[in-house]
Phi, psi and omega in degrees: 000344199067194217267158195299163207034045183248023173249321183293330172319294180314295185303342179290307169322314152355277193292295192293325163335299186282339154325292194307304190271012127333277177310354175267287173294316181277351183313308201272345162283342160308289176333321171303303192297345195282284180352280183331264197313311186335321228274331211302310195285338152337293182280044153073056200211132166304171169238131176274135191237101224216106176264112194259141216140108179294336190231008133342292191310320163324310192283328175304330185274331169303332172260012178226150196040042172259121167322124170085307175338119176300132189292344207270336168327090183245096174302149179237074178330121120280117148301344158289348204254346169328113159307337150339264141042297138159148203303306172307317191294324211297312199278349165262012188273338189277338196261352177308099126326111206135303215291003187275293140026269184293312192283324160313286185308278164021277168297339187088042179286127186192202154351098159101311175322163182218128165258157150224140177274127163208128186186125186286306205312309211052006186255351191277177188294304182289338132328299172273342177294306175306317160288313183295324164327293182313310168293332177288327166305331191138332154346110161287146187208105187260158235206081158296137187167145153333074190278331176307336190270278167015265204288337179271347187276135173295145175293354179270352199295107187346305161315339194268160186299188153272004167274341165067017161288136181267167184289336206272319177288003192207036170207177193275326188215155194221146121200159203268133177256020163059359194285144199269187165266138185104347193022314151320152199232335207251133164260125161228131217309108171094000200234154169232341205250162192281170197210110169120122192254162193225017181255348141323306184271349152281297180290349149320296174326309188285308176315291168334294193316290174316299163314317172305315181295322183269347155290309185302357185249334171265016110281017155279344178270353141116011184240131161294093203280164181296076161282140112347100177259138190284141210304306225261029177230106178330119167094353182330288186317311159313317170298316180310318191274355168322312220269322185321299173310359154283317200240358154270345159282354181248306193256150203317336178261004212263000000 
């Protein structure tokens, strides 16, 4: 077997890799994406974020109500798609032609509005349905995910819409978040199925990124945007609450 710790070595290796190669590749479509929310939180205008997904959802939750995070941020938690939920309803509700649909009309997403779509997979119903809705409505819609995974999925494979479309192919902006097929990385001797998943910790990344670029591009124009302080931080509350009243009634998860 070798020697102890030689799989978290390997996974350590992993993680940074694909950091890495995000950060190599993907900047200027970050950058893009950063541009997109600067303009939008510029016009006072929320961002909607939307993980169709049990562990999708992680990433909409990553950027919302988070220390160092933008208030303007309205994750949009479905609780059918939660593994709470129960894990099987969660994947079959994500693969439901439609349910993209229904949760898009739901907020009133539309004319003007800004979405991100986040699903390493890039293939389910509710995924793509939730992005072709939006744009149909009026919607800008940047759209994270995998192309490799995408593009690599047989077209028959059950998870996919019905349109047989990838996320990347049906939004105003992309970017690839690097998840291999299979999202696990690490083999171990005797064992068949791969073990340690990364797509969590890529679209964190890619968010994280984005947002971070886009408050640096709204203070060089001299505007502060309503960051998010943590609660468990001398003075946390105080800050926050300047801010609450404002932002509680538009966003929905507040």
């Amino acid at each position: 077997m070798g020697a102890k710790g030689i799989f978290m070595n390997k996974y350590h290796d992993e993680v940074f890799s694909i950091i890495n190669e995000i950060h190599r590749s993907e900047k200027e479509r970050i950058l893009t994406a950063a541009e997109v929310v600067a303009a939008q939180v510029e016009k006072d205008r929320l961002v909607y974020v939307f993980g169709p997904g049990g562990h999708s959802n992680l990433a909409a939750m990553e950027v919302f109500f988070r220390a160092g995070g933008l208030m303007h941020v309205s994750a949009m938690i479905d609780q059918e798609t939660m593994l709470s939920a129960g894990a099987l309803k969660s994947m079959q509700v994500e693969r439901l032609p439609g349910y993209g649909k229904i949760i898009i009309e739901d907020y009133g997403i539309g004319e003007g509005d800004l979405l991100i779509v986040v699903n390493a997979y890039g293939i389910n119903s509710a995924t793509i349905d939730a992005a072709l809705t939006a744009r149909e409505r009026g919607a800008t819609v940047i759209g994270i995910c995998s192309h490799a995974h995408s593009t690599g999925t047989s077209l028959d494979h059950p998870a996919r819409h019905p349109s047989k479309k990838n996320l990347q192919d049906v939004v105003d902006y992309t970017v690839d978040c690097k998840i291999k097929i299979g999202d696990a990385v690490i083999e171990i001797p005797g064992f068949e199925q791969k073990v340690g998943a990364l797509s969590t910790f890529a679209n964190a990344y890619v968010m994280n990124c984005i947002f971070i670029e886009a408050i640096g591009i709204l203070v060089d124009k001299g505007i502060n945007p309503p960051v998010w302080r943590s609660g468990n931080a001398p003075g946390g509350d105080e800050w926050n609450n300047q801010f609450i009243s404002k932002f509680r009634d538009k966003v929905r998860c507040l």
